[in-house]
C-alpha positions in Angstrom: -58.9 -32.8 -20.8 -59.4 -32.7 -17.3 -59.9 -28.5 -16.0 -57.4 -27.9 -13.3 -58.4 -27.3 -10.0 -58.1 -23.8 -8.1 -55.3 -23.7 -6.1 -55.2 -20.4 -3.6 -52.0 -19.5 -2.5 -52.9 -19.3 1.0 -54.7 -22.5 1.2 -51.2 -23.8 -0.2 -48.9 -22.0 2.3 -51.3 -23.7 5.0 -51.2 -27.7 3.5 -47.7 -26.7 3.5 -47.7 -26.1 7.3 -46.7 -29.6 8.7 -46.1 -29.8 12.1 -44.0 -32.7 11.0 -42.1 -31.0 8.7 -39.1 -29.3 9.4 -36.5 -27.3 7.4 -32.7 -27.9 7.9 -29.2 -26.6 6.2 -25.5 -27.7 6.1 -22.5 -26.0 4.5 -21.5 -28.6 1.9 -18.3 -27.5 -0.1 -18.6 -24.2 1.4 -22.6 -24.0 -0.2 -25.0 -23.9 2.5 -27.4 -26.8 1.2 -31.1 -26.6 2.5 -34.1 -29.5 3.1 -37.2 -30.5 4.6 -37.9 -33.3 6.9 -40.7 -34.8 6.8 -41.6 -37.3 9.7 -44.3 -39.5 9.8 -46.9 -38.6 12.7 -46.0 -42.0 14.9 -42.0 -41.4 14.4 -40.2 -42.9 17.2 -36.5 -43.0 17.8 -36.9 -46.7 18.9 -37.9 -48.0 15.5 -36.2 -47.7 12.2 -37.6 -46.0 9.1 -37.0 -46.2 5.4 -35.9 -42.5 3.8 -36.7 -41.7 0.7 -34.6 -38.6 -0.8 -37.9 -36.8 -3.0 -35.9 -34.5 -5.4 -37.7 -31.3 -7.5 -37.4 -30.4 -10.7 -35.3 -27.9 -12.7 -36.5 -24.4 -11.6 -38.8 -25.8 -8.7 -37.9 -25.9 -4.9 -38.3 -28.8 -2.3 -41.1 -26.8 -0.7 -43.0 -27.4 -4.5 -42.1 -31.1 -5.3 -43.3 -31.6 -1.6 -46.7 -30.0 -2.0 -47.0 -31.1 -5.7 -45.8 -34.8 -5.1 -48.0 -35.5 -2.3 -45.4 -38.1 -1.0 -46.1 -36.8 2.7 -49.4 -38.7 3.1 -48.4 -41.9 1.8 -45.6 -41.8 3.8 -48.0 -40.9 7.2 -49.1 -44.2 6.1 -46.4 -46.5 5.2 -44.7 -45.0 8.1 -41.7 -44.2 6.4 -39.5 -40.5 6.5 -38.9 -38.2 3.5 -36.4 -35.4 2.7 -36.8 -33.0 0.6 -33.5 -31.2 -0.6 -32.8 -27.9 -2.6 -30.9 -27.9 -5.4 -28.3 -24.9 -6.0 -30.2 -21.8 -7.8 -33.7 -24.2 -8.3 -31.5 -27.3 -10.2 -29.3 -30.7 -9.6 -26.1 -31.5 -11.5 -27.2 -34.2 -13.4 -25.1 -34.6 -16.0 -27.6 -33.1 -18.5 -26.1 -31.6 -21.7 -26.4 -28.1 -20.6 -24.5 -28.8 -17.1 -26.8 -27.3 -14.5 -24.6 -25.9 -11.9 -21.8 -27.6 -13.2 -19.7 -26.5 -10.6 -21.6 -28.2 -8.0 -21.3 -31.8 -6.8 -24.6 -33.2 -5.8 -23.5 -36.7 -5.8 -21.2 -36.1 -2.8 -24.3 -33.5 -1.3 -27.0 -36.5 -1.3 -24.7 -38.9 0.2 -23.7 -35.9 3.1 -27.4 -35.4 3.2 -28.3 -39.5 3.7 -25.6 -39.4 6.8 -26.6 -36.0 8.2 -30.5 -38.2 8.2 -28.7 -41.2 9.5 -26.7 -38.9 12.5 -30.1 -36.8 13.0 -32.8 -39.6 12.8 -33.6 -43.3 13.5 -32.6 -44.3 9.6 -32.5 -47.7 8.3 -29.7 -47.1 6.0 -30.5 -50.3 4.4 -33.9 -48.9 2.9 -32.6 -45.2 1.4 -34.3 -44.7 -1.9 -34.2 -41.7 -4.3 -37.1 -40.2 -6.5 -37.8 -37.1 -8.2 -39.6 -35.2 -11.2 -37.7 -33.8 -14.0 -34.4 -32.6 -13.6 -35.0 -34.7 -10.4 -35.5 -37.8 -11.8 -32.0 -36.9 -14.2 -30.1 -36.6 -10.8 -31.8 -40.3 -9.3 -30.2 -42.1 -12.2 -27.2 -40.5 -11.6 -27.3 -41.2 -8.1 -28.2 -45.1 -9.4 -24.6 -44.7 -10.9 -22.7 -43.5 -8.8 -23.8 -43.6 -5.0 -25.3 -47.3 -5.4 -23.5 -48.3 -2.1 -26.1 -45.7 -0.5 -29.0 -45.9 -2.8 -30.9 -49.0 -2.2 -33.6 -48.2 -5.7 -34.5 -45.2 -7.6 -37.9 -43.8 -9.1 -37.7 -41.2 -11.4 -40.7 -39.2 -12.7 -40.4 -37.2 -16.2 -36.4 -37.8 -16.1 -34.6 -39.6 -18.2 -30.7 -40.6 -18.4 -28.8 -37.8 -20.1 -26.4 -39.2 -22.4 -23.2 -38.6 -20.3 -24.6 -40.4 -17.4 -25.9 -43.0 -19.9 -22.7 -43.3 -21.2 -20.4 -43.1 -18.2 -22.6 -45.6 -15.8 -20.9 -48.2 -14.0 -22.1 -50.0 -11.0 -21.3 -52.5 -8.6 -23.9 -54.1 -8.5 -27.8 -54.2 -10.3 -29.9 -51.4 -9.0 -33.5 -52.0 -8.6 -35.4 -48.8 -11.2 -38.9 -47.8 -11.2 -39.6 -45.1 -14.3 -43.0 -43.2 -15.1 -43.0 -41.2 -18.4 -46.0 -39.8 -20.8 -45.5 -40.4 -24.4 -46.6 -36.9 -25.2 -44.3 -34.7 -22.2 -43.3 -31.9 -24.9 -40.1 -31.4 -21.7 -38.3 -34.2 -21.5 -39.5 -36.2 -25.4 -40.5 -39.9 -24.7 -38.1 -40.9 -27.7 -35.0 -38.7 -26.8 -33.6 -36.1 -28.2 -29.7 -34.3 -28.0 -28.0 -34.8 -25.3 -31.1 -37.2 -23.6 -31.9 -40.7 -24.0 -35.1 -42.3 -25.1 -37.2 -43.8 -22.1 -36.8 -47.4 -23.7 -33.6 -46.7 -24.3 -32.4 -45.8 -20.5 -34.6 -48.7 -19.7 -32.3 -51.2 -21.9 -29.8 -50.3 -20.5 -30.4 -51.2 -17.2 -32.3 -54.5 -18.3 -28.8 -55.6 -19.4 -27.1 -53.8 -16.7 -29.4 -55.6 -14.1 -29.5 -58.8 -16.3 -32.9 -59.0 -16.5 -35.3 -60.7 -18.9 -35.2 -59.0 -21.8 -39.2 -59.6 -22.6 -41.0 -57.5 -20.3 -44.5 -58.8 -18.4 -46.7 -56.2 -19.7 -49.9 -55.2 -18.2 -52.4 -52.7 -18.9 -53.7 -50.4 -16.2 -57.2 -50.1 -15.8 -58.5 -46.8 -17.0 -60.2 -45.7 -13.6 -60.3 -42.2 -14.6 -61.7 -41.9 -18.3 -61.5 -37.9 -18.4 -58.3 -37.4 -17.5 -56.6 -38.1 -21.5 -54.6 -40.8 -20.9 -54.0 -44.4 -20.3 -51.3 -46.6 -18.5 -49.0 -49.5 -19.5 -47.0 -50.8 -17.0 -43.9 -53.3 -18.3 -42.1 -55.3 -15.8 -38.2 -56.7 -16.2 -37.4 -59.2 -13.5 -37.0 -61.1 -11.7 -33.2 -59.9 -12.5 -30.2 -60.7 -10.7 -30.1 -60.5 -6.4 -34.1 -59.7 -7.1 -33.7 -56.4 -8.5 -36.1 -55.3 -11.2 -36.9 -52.5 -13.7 -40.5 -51.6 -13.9 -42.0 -48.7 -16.5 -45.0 -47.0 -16.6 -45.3 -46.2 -20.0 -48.3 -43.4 -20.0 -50.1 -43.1 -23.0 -50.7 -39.5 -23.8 -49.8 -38.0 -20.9 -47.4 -35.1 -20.2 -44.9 -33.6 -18.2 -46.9 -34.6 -14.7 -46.8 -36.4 -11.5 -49.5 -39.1 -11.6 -52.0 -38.9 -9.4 -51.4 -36.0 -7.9 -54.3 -33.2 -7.1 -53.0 -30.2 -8.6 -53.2 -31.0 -11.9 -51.2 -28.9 -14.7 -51.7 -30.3 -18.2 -52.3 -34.1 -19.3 -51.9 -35.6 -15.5 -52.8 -39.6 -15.3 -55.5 -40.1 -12.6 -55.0 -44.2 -13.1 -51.9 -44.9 -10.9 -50.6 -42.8 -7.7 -47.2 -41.7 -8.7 -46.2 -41.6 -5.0 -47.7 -44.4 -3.8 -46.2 -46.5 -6.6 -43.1 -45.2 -5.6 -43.3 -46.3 -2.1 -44.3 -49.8 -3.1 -41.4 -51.1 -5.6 -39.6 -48.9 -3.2 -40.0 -51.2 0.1 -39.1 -54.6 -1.8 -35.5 -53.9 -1.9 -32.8 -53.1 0.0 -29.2 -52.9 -0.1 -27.3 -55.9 0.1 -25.4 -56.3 3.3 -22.2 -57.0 3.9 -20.3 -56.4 7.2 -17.4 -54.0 6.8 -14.1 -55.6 7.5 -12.5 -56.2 11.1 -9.4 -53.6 12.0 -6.4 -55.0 13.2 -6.5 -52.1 15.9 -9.4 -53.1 17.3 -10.5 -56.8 16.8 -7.9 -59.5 18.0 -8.2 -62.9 16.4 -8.3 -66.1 18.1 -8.2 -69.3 16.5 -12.0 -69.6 17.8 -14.0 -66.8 16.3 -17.3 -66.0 18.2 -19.7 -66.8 15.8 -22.9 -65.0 15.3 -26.0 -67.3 13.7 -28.4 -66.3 11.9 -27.6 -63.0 10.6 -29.6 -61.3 9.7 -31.9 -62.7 12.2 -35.5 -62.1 13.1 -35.9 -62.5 17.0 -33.4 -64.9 18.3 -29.8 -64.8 17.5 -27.4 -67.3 19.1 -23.6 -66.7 20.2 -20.9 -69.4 20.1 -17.2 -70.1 20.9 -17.6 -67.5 23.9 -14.2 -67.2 25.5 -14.4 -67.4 29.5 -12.9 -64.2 30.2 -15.8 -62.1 28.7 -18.8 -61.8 30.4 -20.7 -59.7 29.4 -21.6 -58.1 25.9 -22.7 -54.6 25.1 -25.7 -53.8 22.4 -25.9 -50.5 20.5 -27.6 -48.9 17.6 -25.7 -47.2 14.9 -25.4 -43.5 16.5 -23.6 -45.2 19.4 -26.6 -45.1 22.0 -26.5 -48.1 24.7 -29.2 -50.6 24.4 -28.8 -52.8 27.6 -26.4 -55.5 28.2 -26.2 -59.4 28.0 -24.2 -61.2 30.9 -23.2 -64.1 30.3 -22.3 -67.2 32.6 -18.9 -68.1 32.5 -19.5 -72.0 32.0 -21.4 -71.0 29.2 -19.7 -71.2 25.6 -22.9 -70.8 24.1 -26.1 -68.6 24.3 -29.1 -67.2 22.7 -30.2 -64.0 22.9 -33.7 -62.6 22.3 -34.2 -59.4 20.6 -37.8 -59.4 19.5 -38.6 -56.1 21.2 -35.6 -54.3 19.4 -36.8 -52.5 15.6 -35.5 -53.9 12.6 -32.2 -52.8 11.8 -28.6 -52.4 12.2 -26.9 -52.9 15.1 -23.2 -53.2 17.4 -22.3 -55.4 19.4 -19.7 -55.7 21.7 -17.6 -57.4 24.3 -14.4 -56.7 25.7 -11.7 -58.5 28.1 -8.1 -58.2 28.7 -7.0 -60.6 26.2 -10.1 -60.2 23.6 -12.0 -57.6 21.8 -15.3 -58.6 20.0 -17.2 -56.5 17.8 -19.8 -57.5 15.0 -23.1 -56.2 13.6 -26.0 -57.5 13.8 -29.0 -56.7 11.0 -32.8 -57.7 12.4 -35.0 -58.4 9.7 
C-alpha cells in the first residue's frame, strides 16, 4: 500500500484559499443552509456553464469534499461551475436506515440551492448534475429519484441506494448514473448490508429502470499505478433509452476513497480520476427539453401560430407566420436581462435571425402588439 502523503494544515487552509471561491447561505425552512461557489477562472456572465452540485460525506463539510475531491481544477478546465453545499450537523437526509437529520428536507434544499445558482449565476439549467462521496453519494440517488426534472445525471462515489430510496424510486423519465465503489470499502460493503443495497444491485435497478442492455460492455482499466493496491473494471449499460446510460467502476480492492485524488487515506485507486470521470459522463447528457405550456393570460392564439424552426437551433433560427402588427421582437436570457432587439419589416411574414454570437442556452423571446402577444423559448445548442 501506497504511504499517505503529509498534509499540513496550513498548507491546506491556503489550497483552500480560492479567489474563485466563495461562501454563501440561505434560510431554507427556517435552517440557514450554507455553500461554496466555485467559479471557473474565465467565468463570464455572457456564456452559460454546466453546475455540478459536489456533495460531502457523512460527518465531513463542503470545505473537505472540496479540498479532498479535487473537482475545482478539472472544472478550471472544462470550464464548468461547482457548488459545494453543507449538510445539517455534517450529514444529508438520504433516506439511509438510520435517518440522518430526518427532520430535514434536502430534496427541496438542493432544488432551492440549483435556483438560487440559476438567479445568482449564468447556469445552463439544462446541464445540472449531482455527485458526492459517501453519505453524498446516498443523497445523489435520491436526488436521481426525486428531483429528476432538475437533475440532468448523477455520480455517486462510495454511496450506494439505501433500501428505502431503493424501494420507493419512481421517475419520469431514465436518468443517466455514473457509480465508483471498491470491493473492499469496510463503510459502505460492496455487497450490502441492512438497510443498504448491494452496488450491483442499485445498479440493476436502474439498468431496468433506464431500459438498458442488460449485458454490460466491460473493460478493464489499465493499471497505471501498480503500488497503489488496487485495480479498475469499468462496466458500461447503454445505450439505454433517450441515450442515457449507467456506467460502474467496479474497483478491485480498493476502499472507502475518492479515486485519484492526492491526499490519499487508505486503499485510494491512482488508475482513474474520480473527478475527471465525473465531469466526462457528466457533459454527455442533459435534460430533455420541453417548453412549458403557454398561459391563457398571457399568449393569445391565432389561427396562425408564429412558428419557430429549428429549435433547439445552433446559429440561425428562422420565424414564420409573423402577423403585420408586430414589429419588432425582444430577446432575453432567463434572469430577464435584455439582449437586443430584432425589427422586423412589415411586408415581411418571414425572417431569419442570427444568433451565433449568443452562448448556448436558454432563452425568451418576445413580441407584443395590440391584438397579439408572442412568447417562446428558444434553446442554442
Amino acid at each position: 500500500m501506497r504511504t499517505p502523503k503529509a498534509i499540513v494544515v496550513c498548507v491546506m487552509l491556503l489550497q483552500l484559499s480560492y479567489s474563485n471561491a466563495q461562501t454563501f447561505s440561505f434560510d431554507h425552512n427556517s435552517v440557514s443552509r450554507s455553500y461554496i461557489v466555485h467559479l471557473p477562472p474565465s467565468y463570464s456572465d455572457s456564456n452559460s456553464y454546466p453546475l455540478i452540485i459536489n456533495m460531502h460525506g457523512y460527518g465531513s463539510d463542503a470545505i473537505q469534499e472540496q479540498f479532498y475531491a479535487e473537482m475545482d481544477a478539472v472544472a478550471d478546465t472544462a470550464n464548468f461551475i461547482v457548488v459545494y453545499p453543507n449538510g445539517v450537523s455534517n450529514s444529508w437526509n438520504s433516506g439511509q436506515t438510520w435517518s440522518y437529520n430526518p427532520g430535514i428536507n434536502d430534496v427541496t434544499f438542493i432544488s432551492a440551492l440549483i435556483d438560487t445558482m440559476a438567479k445568482n449565476y449564468s447556469i445552463d439549467t439544462l446541464m445540472v448534475y449531482a455527485c458526492g462521496m459517501s453519505n453524498g453519494g446516498y443523497m445523489s440517488y435520491r436526488l436521481a429519484c426525486e428531483l429528476e426534472n432538475k437533475i440532468a445525471a448523477i455520480a455517486s462515489v462510495t454511496g450506494v441506494m439505501s433500501d428505502s430510496v431503493y424501494n420507493a424510486c419512481q421517475t419520469d423519465r431514465p436518468v443517466p448514473i455514473l457509480h465508483m465503489h471498491g470491493t473492499a470499502d469496510p463503510t459502505v460493503a460492496y455487497n450490502g448490508t441492512f438497510g443498504n443495497t448491494a452496488v450491483e444491485t442499485g445498479i440493476a435497478w436502474w439498468v431496468q429502470n433506464n431500459n438498458c442492455p442488460s449485458t454490460p460492455d466491460t473493460t478493464i482499466i489499465p493499471d497505471i499505478d501498480t503500488l497503489d493496491g488496487s485495480t479498475v473494471e469499468k462496466y458500461y449499460y447503454g445505450p439505454c433509452d433517450d441515450s442515457t446510460e449507467v456506467v460502474l467502476f467496479k474497483i478491485i480492492g480498493g476502499e472507502h476513497t475518492w479515486p485519484g485524488v492526492s491526499y490519499i487515506i487508505a486503499v485510494t485507486n491512482q488508475d482513474i480520476d474520480g473527478s475527471g470521470e465525473a465531469w466526462l459522463f457528466f457533459k454527455k447528457h442533459k435534460l430533455p427539453y420541453t417548453p412549458p405550456p403557454a398561459s391563457s393570460s398571457d399568449l393569445t392564439r391565432r389561427k396562425e401560430e408564429i412558428r419557430v424552426y429549428p429549435n433547439p437551433f445552433t446559429d440561425i433560427v428562422t420565424l414564420m407566420n409573423i402577423p403585420k402588427d408586430i414589429e419588432t421582437f425582444q430577446l432575453y436570457d432567463l434572469l430577464g436581462k435584455s439582449l437586443g432587439s430584432i425589427k422586423v419589416e412589415t411586408t415581411n411574414t418571414k425572417i431569419q435571425i442570427n444568433l451565433a454570437d449568443i452562448p448556448r442556452g436558454t432563452y425568451l423571446i418576445k413580441a407584443v402588439s395590440k391584438q397579439y402577444t408572442y412568447k417562446s423559448l428558444l434553446v442554442k445548442l
